[in-house]
N, C-alpha and C positions, 0 to 999 in steps of 0.2 A: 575584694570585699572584706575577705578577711583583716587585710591591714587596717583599712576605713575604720573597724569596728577598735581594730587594738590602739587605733591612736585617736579616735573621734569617741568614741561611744565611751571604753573604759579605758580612760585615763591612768588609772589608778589602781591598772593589774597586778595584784601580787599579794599575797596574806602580810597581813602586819605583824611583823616579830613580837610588840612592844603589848603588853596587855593592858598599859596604861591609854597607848595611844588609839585605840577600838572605839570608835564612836556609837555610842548606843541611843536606842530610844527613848522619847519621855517615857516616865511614868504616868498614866491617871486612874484616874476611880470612876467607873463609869455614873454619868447624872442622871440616870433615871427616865432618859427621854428615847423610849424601844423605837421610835420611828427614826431616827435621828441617820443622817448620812455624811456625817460631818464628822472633822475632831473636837474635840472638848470647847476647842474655841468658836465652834460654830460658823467659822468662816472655809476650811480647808474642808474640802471635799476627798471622803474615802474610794481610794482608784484601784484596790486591792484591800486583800484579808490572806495573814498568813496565820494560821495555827498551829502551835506547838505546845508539848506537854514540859512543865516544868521539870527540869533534870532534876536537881534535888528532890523530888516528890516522885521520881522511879524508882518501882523496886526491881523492876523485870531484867536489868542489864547491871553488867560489873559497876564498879566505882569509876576504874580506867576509861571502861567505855562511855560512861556519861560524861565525865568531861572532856573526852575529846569531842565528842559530838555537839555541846556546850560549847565548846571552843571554836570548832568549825560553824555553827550558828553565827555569834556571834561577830566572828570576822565574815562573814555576809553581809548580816545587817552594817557592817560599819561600810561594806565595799558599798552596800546599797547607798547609805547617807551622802559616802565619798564621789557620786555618781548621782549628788541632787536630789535626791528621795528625801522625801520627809516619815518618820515614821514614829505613831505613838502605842505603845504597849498597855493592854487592859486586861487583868485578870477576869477570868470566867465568871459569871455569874451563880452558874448552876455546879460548876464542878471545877475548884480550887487550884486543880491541877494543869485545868486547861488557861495558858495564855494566847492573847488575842493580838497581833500588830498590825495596824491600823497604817497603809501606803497610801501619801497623799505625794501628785507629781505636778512641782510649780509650774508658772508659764512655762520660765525658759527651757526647760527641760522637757514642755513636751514641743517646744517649737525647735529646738535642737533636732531631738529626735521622730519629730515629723520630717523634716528635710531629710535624715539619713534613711528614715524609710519608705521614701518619695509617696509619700500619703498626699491623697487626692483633697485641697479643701479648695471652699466656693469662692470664685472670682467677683462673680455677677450676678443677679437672677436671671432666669431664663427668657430671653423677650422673642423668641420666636413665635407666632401665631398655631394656635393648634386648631383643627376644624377636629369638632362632636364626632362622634360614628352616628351612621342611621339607629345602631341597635342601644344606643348611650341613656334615655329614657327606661328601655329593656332592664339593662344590665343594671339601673338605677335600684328596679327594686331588691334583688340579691345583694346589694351592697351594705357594709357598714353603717351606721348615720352618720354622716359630716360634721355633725354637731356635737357627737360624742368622741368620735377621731378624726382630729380635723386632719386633712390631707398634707403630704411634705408639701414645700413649695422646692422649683425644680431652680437650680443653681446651674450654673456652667463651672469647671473645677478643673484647676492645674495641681503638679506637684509641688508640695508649699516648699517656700525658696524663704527663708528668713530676710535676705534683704531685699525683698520684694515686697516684705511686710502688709505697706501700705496700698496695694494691688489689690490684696484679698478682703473678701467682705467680710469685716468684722466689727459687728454693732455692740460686741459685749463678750470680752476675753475669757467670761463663767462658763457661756453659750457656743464659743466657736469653737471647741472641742468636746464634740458629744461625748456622754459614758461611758459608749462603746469602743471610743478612739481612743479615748482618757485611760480603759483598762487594757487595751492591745497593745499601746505605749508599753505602757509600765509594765505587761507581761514579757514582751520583748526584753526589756532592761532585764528583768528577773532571771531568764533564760542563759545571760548571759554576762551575771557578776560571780564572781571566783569566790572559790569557800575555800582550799587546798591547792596545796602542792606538793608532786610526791613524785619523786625522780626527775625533777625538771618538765611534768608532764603539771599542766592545770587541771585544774579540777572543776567545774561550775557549773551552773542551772538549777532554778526550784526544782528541774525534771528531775535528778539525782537527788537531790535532798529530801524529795519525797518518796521517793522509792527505798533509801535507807533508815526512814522512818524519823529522822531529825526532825521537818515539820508532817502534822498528819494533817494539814489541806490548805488549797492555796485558791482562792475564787473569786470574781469579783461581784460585788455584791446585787440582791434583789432590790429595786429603790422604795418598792410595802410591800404590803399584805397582797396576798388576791383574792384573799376574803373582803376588806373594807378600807374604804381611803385612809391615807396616811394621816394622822395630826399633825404633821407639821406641814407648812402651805407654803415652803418651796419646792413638796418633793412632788413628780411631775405622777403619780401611781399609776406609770406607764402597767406595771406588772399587772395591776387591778383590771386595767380597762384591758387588756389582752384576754386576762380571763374570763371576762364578762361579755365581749364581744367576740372573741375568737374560739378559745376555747370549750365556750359552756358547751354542751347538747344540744341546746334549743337553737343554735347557729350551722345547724346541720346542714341546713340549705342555704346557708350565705355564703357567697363570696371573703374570699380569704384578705386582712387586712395586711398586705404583703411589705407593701414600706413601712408601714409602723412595725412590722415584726423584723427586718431589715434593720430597723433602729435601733432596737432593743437587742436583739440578738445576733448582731453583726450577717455578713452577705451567706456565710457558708447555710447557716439555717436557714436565710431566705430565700436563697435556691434550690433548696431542699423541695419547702410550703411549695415555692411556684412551681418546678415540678411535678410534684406530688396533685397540687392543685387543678394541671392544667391537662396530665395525662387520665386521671380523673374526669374531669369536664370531656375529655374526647372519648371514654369510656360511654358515655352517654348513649352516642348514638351506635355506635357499637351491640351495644346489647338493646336498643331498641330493634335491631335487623335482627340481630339472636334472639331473641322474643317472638315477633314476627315465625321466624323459619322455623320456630320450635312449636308455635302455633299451626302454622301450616302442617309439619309435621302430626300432630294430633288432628286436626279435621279429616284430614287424608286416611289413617290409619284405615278407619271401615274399609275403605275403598282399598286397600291392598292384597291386591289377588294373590301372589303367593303365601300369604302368612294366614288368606282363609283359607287355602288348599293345606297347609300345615295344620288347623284347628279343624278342618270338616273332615268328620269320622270315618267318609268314604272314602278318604283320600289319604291325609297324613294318618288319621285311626288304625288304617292297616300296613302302612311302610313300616319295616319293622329294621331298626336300625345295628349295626352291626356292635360288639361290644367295644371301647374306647381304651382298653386297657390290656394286659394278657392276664387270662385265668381265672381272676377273681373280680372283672366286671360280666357283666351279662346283658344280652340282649334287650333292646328297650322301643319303646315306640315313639314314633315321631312327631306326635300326637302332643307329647308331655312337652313340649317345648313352644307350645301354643302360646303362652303368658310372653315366653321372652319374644318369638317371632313379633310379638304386637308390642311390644316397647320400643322393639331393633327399627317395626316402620316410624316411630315417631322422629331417631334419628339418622337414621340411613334413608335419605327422602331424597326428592331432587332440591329440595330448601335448603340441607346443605351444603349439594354442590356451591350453589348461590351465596350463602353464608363465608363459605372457604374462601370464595376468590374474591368475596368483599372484603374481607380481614387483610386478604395481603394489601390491596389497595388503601383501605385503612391504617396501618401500621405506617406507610410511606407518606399518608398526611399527618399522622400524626409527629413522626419525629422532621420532615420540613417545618411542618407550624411551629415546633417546638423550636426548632430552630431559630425561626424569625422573634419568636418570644424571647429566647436566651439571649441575641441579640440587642433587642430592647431593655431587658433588665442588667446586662453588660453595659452599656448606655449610662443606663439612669443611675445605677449605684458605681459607678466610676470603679471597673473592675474591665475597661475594654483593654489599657496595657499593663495588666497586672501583674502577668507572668515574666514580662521583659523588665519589670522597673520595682514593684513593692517585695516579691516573696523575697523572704531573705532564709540562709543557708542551716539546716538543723543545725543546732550546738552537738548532737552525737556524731554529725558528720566535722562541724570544726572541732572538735576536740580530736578526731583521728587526724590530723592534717601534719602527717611527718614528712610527708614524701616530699622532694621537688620536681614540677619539671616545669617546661617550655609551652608556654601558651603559645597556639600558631598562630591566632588573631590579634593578641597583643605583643607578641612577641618576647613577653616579660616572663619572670619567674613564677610559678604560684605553687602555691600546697596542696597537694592532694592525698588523702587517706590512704590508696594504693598504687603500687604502680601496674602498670597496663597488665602483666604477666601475673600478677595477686588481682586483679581484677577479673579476669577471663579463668581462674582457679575456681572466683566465688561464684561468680555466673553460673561454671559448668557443676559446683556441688550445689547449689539452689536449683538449677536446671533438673536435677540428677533428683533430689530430693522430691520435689512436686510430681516427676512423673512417677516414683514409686507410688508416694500414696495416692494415684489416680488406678496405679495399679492395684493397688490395695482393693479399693472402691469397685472395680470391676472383680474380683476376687470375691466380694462379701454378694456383690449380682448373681456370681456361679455359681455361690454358695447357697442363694434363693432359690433358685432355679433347680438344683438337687434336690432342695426340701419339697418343691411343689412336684417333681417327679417320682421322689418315694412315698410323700404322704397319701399322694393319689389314689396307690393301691390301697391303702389301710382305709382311706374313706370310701373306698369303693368298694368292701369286702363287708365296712360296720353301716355304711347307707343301702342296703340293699334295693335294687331295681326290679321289679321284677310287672311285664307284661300285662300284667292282668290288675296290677293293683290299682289303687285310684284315692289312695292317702293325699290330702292337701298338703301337706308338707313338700311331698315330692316333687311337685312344681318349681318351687323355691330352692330347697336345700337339696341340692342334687351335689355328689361328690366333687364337681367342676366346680360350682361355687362354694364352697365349702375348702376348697383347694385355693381359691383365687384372693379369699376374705381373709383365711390365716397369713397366706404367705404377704398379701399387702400391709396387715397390720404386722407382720414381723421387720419385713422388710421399711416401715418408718421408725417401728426402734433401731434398728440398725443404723438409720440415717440421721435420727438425731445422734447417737453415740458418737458416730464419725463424725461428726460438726462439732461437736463438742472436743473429742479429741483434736482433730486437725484443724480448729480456730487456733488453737495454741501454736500447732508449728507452723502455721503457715507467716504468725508473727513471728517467731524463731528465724524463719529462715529470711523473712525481709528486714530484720532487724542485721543480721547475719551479713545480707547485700548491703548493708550502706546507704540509704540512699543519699542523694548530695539536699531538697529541699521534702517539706511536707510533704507538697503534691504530688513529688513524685515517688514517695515513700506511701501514700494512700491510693496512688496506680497501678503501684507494683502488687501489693497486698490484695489490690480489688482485683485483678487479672488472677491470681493465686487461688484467692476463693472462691471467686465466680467458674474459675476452669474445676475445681473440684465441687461446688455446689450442682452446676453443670449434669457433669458423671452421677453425681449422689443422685440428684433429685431425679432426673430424666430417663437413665439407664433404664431402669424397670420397665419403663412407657414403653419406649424403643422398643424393648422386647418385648413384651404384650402387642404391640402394633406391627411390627414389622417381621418376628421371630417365629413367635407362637403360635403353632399350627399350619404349619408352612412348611416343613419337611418331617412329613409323619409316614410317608409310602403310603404301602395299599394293608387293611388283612392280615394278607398273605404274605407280606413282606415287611414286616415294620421297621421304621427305622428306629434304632436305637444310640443314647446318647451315651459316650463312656465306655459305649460295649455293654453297658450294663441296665440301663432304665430308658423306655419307650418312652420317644418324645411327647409330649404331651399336646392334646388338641384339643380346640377352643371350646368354650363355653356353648350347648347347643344353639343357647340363643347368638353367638359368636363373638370374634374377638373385641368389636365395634362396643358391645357392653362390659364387657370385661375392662376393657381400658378405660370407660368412662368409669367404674366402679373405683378401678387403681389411682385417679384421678381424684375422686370425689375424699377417697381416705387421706390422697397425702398432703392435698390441699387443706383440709378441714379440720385433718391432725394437728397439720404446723401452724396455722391462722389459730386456735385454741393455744397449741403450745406458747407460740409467740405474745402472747396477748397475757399468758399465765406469767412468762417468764420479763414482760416489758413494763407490766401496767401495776396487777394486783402484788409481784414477790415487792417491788417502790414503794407500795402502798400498805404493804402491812409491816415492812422495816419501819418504814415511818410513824408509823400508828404506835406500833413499839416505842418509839423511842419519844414519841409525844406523854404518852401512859406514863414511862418510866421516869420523866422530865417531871412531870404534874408533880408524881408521886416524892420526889427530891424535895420540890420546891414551890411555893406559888408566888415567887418574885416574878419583878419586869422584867423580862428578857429582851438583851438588845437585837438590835435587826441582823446585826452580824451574825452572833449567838445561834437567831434563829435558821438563818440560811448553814449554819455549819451542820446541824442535825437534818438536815437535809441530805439528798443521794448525791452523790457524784456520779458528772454527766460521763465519765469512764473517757479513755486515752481517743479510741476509735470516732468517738463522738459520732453521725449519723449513720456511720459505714457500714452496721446491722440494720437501720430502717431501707437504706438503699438496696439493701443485698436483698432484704423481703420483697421488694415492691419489683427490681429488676425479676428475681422467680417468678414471682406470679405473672408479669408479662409474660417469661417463656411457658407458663402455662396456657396463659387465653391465646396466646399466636400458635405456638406449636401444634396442639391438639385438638385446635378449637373445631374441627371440622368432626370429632368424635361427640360435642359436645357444647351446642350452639347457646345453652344459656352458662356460658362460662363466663362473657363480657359482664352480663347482668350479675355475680356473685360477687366477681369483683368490683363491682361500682361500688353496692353495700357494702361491701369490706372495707373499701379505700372510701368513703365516706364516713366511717366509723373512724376508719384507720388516723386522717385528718385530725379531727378534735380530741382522740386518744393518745397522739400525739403532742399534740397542742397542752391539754388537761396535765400530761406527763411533764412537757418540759416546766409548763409555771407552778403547777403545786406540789412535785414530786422533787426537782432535782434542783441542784443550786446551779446559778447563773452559770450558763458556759460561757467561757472565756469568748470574744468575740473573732471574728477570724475572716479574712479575705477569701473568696472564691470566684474564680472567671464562668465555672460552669460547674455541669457536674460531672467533671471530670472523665476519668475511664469507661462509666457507665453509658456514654454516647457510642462510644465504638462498638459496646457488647449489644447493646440495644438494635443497633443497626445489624451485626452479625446475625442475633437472631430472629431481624425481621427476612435476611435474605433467606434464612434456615427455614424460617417457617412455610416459605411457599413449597419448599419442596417438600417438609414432613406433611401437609396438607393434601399435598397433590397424591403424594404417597398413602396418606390412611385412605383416602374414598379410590385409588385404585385397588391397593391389592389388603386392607382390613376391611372396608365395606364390600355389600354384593352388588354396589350400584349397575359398576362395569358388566359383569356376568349378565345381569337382567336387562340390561340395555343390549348388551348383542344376541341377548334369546329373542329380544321384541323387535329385532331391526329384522335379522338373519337368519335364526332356528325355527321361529314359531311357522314363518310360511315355507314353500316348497324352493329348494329342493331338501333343505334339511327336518322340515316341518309340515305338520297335515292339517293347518288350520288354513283357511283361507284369507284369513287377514293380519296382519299382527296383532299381538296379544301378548297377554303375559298366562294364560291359562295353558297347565301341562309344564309349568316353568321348575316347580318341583319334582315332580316323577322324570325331568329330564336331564335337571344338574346332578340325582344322585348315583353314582355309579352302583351296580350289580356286584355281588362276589356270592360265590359259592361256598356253601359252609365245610365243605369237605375238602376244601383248598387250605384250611387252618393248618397252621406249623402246629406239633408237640410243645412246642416252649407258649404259646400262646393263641392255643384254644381253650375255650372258657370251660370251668369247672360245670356252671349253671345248666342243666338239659335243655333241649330245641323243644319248643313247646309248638304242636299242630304239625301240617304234613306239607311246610314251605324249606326249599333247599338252600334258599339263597338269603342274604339281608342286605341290606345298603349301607353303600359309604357316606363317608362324613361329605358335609359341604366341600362346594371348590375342589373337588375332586374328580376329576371329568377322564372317566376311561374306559375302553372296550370291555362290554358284560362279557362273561364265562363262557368260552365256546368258537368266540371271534377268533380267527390268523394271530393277532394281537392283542388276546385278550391280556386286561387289565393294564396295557398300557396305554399313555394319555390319547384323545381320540381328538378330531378336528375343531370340535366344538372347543378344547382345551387352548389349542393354539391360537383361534381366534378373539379368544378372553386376554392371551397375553397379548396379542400385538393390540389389541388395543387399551389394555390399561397402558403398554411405552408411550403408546400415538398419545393419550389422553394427558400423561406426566409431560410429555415434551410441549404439545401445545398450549397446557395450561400454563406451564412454566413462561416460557417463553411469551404467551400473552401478558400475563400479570408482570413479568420484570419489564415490557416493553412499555406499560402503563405507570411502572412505578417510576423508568427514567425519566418519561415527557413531563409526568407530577415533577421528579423533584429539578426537572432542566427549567419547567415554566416557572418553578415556587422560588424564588431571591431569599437567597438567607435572610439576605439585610433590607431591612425595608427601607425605601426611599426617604420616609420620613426619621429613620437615626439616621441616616446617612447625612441628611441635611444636618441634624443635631451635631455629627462628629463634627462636619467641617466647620459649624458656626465654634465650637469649643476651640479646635484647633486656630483657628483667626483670629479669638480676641488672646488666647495663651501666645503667639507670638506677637500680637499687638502691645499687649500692656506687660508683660515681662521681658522681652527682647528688643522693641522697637522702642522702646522709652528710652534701654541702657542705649539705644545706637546715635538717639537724640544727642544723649548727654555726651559721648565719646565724639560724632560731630561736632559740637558745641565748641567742647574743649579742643580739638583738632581744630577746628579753624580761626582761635583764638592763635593758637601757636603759629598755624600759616600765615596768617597775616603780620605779626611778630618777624617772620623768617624773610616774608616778601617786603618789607619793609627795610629791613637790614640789608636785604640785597640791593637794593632802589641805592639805598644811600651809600654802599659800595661804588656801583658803578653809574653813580649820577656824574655830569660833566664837571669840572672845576669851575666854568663861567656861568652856570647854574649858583 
C-alpha cells in the first residue's frame, strides 16, 4: 500500500528547491454572495477549507520562524496543486489576518482516487422486491414526512474501477460524487501531501500542520444556515432540514432520519444515531417492566411484615440496638430505621427478583437485534467489506515506516514502524503503563474507604443518638448517611479528576503504540478507557454491594481495618439503599457534568464569538468564514458520546436489580441525549470530516463482556446485599417446627429472630461506648445478617444453623440463576441470525451483477479477441497441411 500511494497517489514527493517554481493559488475578493459553495466562478464546487493566518501580520513568533513556516505552507499548497487540486485563496472578511483556501477536486482526481481507495459507488438501482412489515403503517407515524426528506433510493455498488466507467450509474458527474465523498477524497490527498524534509525522513499531513500551528483549521464545509434556507437554489440546505427535522426538541418522539444523516455526515456518525437510536428504542420496554416492578414494589410495601414489626412500638420500639462504632457511638433503637425499612420493601421485593432476570434476558435481545440491525446498515451504506478493501494506513504510522521485513503472505518486502523486538518493548511499557494507573484508581477507592471509616466516628460523636429522643431529623441524617453522601460526593470529584487526568495518557500511551489504521488506533484507546472508566466508575458500587458490611464480627469482637479503624456497617435501612443512593449521585453528577461540559461550555464559546464578530463588523460574512467560528469537532470525534452511553449501560445492567427504575432514567436521558446531540453537531460544531465505519467498533465486545458480568453482579446483589434470601428461608424453614413455633409459615417473628443477642459486659476496653446503659436490660442486638448463638449458648456468639442455611442457599440461588439466564441467553442468541435472510439475499444479488458487468464483460471481450486469433492460427495450420492435389 505504501508503494501504491508513493507512486499512484503522489507522484510528486519531494519539497521543491526552486521558490520560483512553487505553484500557488488564485487570488480573489470575495463577491458578496454568504451562501455561495462554489469558487468565484460559480462552477467549482468547495471540497475543503484551509485557514491560515497571514505570516507577515504575526507578531507572536521570530522573523526565522515565520518564514520557514511560510515556506513549508507554501510547498504544500504547490504539492496539493501538483496532485490536481485546485485551490483559490480569500482574504478574511472580518479579520485581515485570517486567510481563507478554498479546495476544489476535478473529476479526474476524484475518479483516480476513488479507485485507490476502492470506494463503493452505484452500479444499478436496486430491483429487488421488498414486502412492508405488518408494523410499517405503525412506524409510519414516528417518521420523518417523505415530503420534506425524501428517502435515499437503494443502489447496488461496486469498487469504482475507472475503466469500467461506463458500468456505473452515472446521470450527472456534479451528482455522482456526493459532498461527503468529495471531502473524504480530498482529506485523504491532504493527509498525505509533503511539506518537508529533514534528514531524508518526510514530512506530511494537514494532521502536523495543524498541530504546529502553520494552518489553524482544516473542515469541510456546512452547505447553509440551520436557521433559514440558503439563497442560492442549487445548494441542497441538507444542514437546514436536519435541524428542523432531526435535531429540533419537538422531534423528541420521532424516529431518527438515519440515511439522510449517513449522507450528510458520512457512516461513522450514522452508526453512531443508529446505535444510540435503537438501544434507546429497546430501552422502552425495559423500563416499562422496571416501572411495573417498582410499582408493585410500592403496593406491597403495607403488606410487609417485617418492616411493620420494625415500625410497631411493641416490637422494633423496644429492640434496643447495639452501638455501630467503638466509644463514641451509642446505643439506639430499632424503631428509628422504620422510614428506611419502608423504602428498602419498595425495592428489595420479589418484583425485583423478576426485574433481575428479565434484564439479563433483555440485554441478550438487545445486542442479537442490534446485530441483525448493524448488519443491515452494513448492507445499505456499503461498509460490509470495509475493513478488507477501503481503510487505508494512518500517515503517523506511514511516516515511521523504516523498518524492513518479510511478508509471510506475500512473500515480498514491506516497511514497517518496528521490528518484532521494538514492538513487544512498546506492548509491554503501554501494558505496564495502564495497569498502573488502574492501580492508581483502586488506590484513590482505599483512600475513600479510609475517609468513610474515620469520618464515621466524628459524625457519630457530632450526630448524637440517643434512645429516648424523637428529633425528625434523626430519621434522615443519621451518622451512616451522612458518612455514605460525603464520601459519594467526594468520591465523584475524585473520578472526574482521574478522567480528566488519564484521558490525556491514555492518548499518550496509544499514540506511543503505533497503531497501523484509524480503527485500530480508536480500539485500542477504547479498550484503554473503558478498562480505566470501568475501575473509576464501578469500584465504589462493588464495594458498597459486595464489601460493606460483610466482615464486621460480632460486639465483642470487631473487625478492624489497617489494625486501626472498625469496618464499617451498612446503613440501618441497609446496603440495598445505600448503593441505590451511590448510584443516583454518580449517575446524576456525570449526566449534568456531561451535558455542562458537551452542550452549554459550545454554546457559550460561540455565543462569544458571534457578540465579538457583530461588534467588529456588520458585513456579509461568507459561509466558509461562518463555519470557521464555529467548534471543532475535536481528533476523538464520537469516542466520548460512546464512552457515555457504553457507562450508562454498565449502569442499568450491572445494578439494575438494586434499582428497577434505572431503565426508565435512562430512556429520558438518552432521548434528550439524541437531539442534544443532534442540536450540537449542526449548530455548534463545523462539519466533521466524513469517515467510513463497519460498526461500532470495540464497543461490541465490551458490551457483551458486560452483559455476561451483569447476570452475575445481579445474581450477587439480591443474594448477599438484599434480605430477600434470609426471609425466604425463615418462611420456608424457621417460622414452622422444628426450628420455629408458628404453625404455618410466615414471615411474623422474622425480626426478633434474624437479630443476634450480645451481652453488654462482653464489650472490650477499646470499644465499649462512652454513652451510659439507660433501664435495667443487659443485652442489645446485633446488626442485620448476623445470625449467632445469644450469650450463654456452648457456642455462644458464633454463627448458628440458621446462618448456614442463608448461605447454602444464596450459592444454590447464584448458581441456578446463573445458569438459567446464560442457558436462555444462548438458545436467544443460537435462534436470533445475525444476518437476516433478506441482506443476505441483498449481498448475493450485489455480488452477481459486480461479477456480471465488471468481469464477465472483460471475459466477453478477451473471448472475442481470442478467437479471432484462433481461428487466424486454425487457418494457417489447414493451409499448412492441406494436400498438394487440393
Amino acid at each position: 500500500l505504501v508503494l501504491e500511494l508513493n507512486q499512484v497517489i503522489i507522484p510528486t514527493y519531494g519539497t521543491v528547491p526552486d521558490q520560483q517554481n512553487l505553484h500557488t493559488p488564485e487570488w480573489v475578493d470575495f463577491d458578496d454572495k454568504p451562501d455561495s459553495l462554489f469558487f468565484s466562478d460559480g462552477q467549482r464546487r468547495i471540497d475543503f477549507i484551509l485557514v491560515y493566518e497571514d505570516e507577515s501580520k504575526k507578531m507572536t513568533h521570530k522573523r526565522s520562524d515565520r518564514k520557514k513556516q511560510k515556506r513549508k505552507r507554501q510547498v504544500y499548497e504547490s504539492n496539493l496543486i501538483n496532485n490536481g487540486l485546485q485551490l483559490e485563496a480569500t482574504r478574511s472578511v472580518l479579520d485581515e489576518k485570517l486567510i481563507f483556501v478554498k479546495v476544489h477536486a476535478p473529476w479526474e482526481v476524484l475518479c483516480t482516487y476513488a479507485e485507490v481507495m476502492h470506494i463503493k459507488l452505484p452500479l444499478q438501482p436496486n430491483d429487488l422486491k421488498t414486502r412492508d412489515s405488518a408494523f410499517n403503517w405503525f412506524s409510519r407515524l414516528f417518521r420523518v414526512d417523505e415530503n420534506i426528506i425524501k428517502p435515499e433510493q437503494e443502489f447496488f455498488t461496486a469498487p469504482f474501477q475507472k475503466e469500467h466507467l461506463s458500468n456505473f450509474y452515472i446521470q450527472d458527474k456534479d451528482t455522482f460524487f456526493n459532498p461527503a465523498t468529495r471531502s473524504r477524497i480530498v482529506h485523504f490527498i491532504l493527509s498525505r501531501v509533503e511539506y518537508a524534509t529533514k534528514n531524508n525522513v518526510k514530512k506530511f499531513g494537514i494532521n502536523k500542520l495543524l498541530d504546529t500551528g502553520i494552518y489553524k483549521a482544516a473542515f469541510p464545509l456546512h452547505d447553509s444556515s440551520f436557521r433559514h434556507l440558503s439563497n442560492d437554489p442549487d445548494c441542497p440546505n441538507e444542514r437546514y432540514l436536519l435541524y428542523r427535522e432531526w435535531a429540533h426538541p419537538k422531534n423528541i418522539f420521532k424516529l431518527q432520519p438515519l440515511d439522510f444523516i449517513r449522507k450528510y455526515y458520512g457512516e461513522k456518525i450514522g452508526i453512531y444515531f443508529a446505535w444510540l437510536g435503537f438501544y434507546t428504542n429497546m430501552l422502552i420496554v425495559a423500563a416499562v417492566v422496571g416501572v411495573g416492578c417498582f410499582l408493585y414494589g410500592c403496593l406491597t410495601k403495607d403488606y410487609c411484615t417485617w418492616s411493620q414489626e420494625v415500625c410497631d412500638p411493641s416490637i422494633g420500639g423496644k429492640i434496643i440496638m447495639c452501638p455501630q462504632c467503638d466509644k463514641v457511638c451509642t446505643y439506639w433503637n430499632l424503631s428509628i430505621t422504620c422510614e428506611s425499612s419502608k423504602k428498602l420493601c419498595i425495592f428489595d421485593s420479589f418484583g425485583t427478583l423478576v426485574f433481575a432476570a428479565f434484564m439479563g434476558i433483555w440485554v441478550t435481545l438487545f445486542l442479537e437485534f442490534w446485530k441483525r440491525r448493524q448488519a443491515e446498515l452494513e448492507y445499505e451504506w456499503d461498509t460490509v467489506e470495509y475493513l478488507e478493501q477501503e481503510e487505508q494506513v494512518r500517515p503517523e504510522y506511514e511516516a515511521r515506516c523504516t523498518h524492513v521485513v518479510m511478508n509471510e503472505i506475500t512473500q515480498q518486502e514491506e516497511h514497517v514502524p518496528y521490528t518484532a523486538c521494538g514492538k513487544c518493548v512498546r506492548m509491554t511499557f503501554c501494558t505496564s503503563a495502564v495497569f498502573f494507573w488502574i492501580l492508581l484508581i483502586i488506590a484513590s477507592v482505599i483512600g475513600i474507604i479510609v475517609y468513610r471509616l474515620s469520618v464515621f466516628l466524628a459524625f457519630s460523636a457530632t450526630l448524637s443518638q440517643h434512645i429516648s429522643g424523637t428529633e425528625t431529623i434523626r430519621k434522615y441524617l443519621t451518622p451512616q448517611t451522612a458518612t455514605s453522601v460525603t464520601a459519594s460526593l467526594i468520591s465523584f470529584i475524585v473520578i472526574m479528576v482521574l478522567n480528566i487526568i488519564y484521558e490525556k495518557v491514555a492518548i499518550l500511551i496509544t499514540d506511543f503504540e503505533l497503531p497501523r489504521t484509524q480503527t485500530d488506533y480508536e480500539n485500542s484507546l477504547t479498550t484503554k478507557m473503558f478498562l480505566f472508566q470501568f475501575v473509576n466508575y464501578y469500584s465504589s458500587c462493588f464495594y458498597i454491594a459486595f464489601f460493606k458490611g460483610k466482615f464486621v464480627g460480632h460486639p465483642g469482637n470487631p473487625v478492624y481495618w489497617l489494625g486501626k479503624y472498625r469496618n464499617e456497617e451498612c446503613d440501618p435501612g441497609g446496603c440495598l439503599l445505600e448503593l441505590t443512593t451511590q448510584l443516583a449521585i454518580i449517575v446524576g453528577g456525570k449526566a449534568i457534568w456531561n451535558n455542562i461540559q458537551e452542550v452549554f461550555l459550545p454554546w457559550v464559546k460561540n455565543l462569544i464569538g458571534r457578540y465579538s464578530a457583530a461588534a467588529r463588523s456588520e458585513k456579509v460574512v461568507p459561509r466558509w468564514e461562518q463555519d470557521y467560528h464555529l467548534q471543532p469537532i475535536g481528533k476523538l470525534g464520537l469516542f466520548y458520546e460512546y464512552l457515555e452511553m457504553v457507562i450508562q449501560f454498565g449502569f442499568v445492567t450491572l445494578f439494575v436489580a438494586s434499582f428497577p427504575l434505572a431503565p426508565l432514567l435512562a430512556l429520558i436521558n438518552n432521548m434528550l441525549e439524541i437531539r442534544l446531540d443532534a442540536w450540537k453537531l449542526t449548530t455548534q460544531f463545523r462539519r466533521m470530516v466524513p469517515q467510513k465505519a463497519q460498526d461500532i467498533g470495540a464497543w461490541q465486545p465490551i458490551m457483551q463482556g458486560i452483559a455476561i458480568l451483569a447476570v452475575v453482579t445481579n445474581a450477587m446483589i439480591i443474594a448477599f446485599t438484599s434480605d430477600m434470601i434470609p426471609r425466604l428461608v425463615y418462611y420456608w424453614s424457621f417460622s414452622v417446627p422444628p426450628y420455629g413455633s408458628h404453625n404455618s409459615h410466615t414471615m411474623k417473628g422474622y425480626i426478633n429472630s434474624t437479630l443476634s443477642v450480645f451481652n453488654i459486659s462482653d464489650f472490650k476496653n477499646a470499644s465499649k461506648p462512652f454513652s451510659p446503659w439507660f433501664g435495667n436490660q443487659t443485652t442489645c442486638r446485633q446488626v442485620y445478617r448476623d445470625l449467632r448463638y445469644p450469650p450463654g449458648h456452648p457456642h455462644q456468639y458464633e454463627h448458628n444453623i440458621y446462618y448456614w442455611h442463608v448461605i447454602a442457599a444464596k450459592l444454590a440461588f447464584i448458581i441456578v440463576m446463573e445458569h438459567v439466564i446464560y442457558f436462555v441467553k444462548f438458545i436467544i442468541s443460537y435462534v436470533i441470525p445475525d444476518v437476516s435472510q433478506k441482506t443476505k439475499s441483498k449481498v448475493k444479488r450485489e455480488k452477481y451483477l459486480t461479477q456480471k458487468l465488471l468481469h464477465e464483460n472483460d471475459l466477453k471481450v478477451v473471448k472475442k479477441t481470442m478467437g479471432k486469433i484462433a481461428d487466424k492460427i486454425i487457418k494457417g495450420v489447414d493451409s499448412t497441411f492441406r494436400p498438394k492435389a487440393e
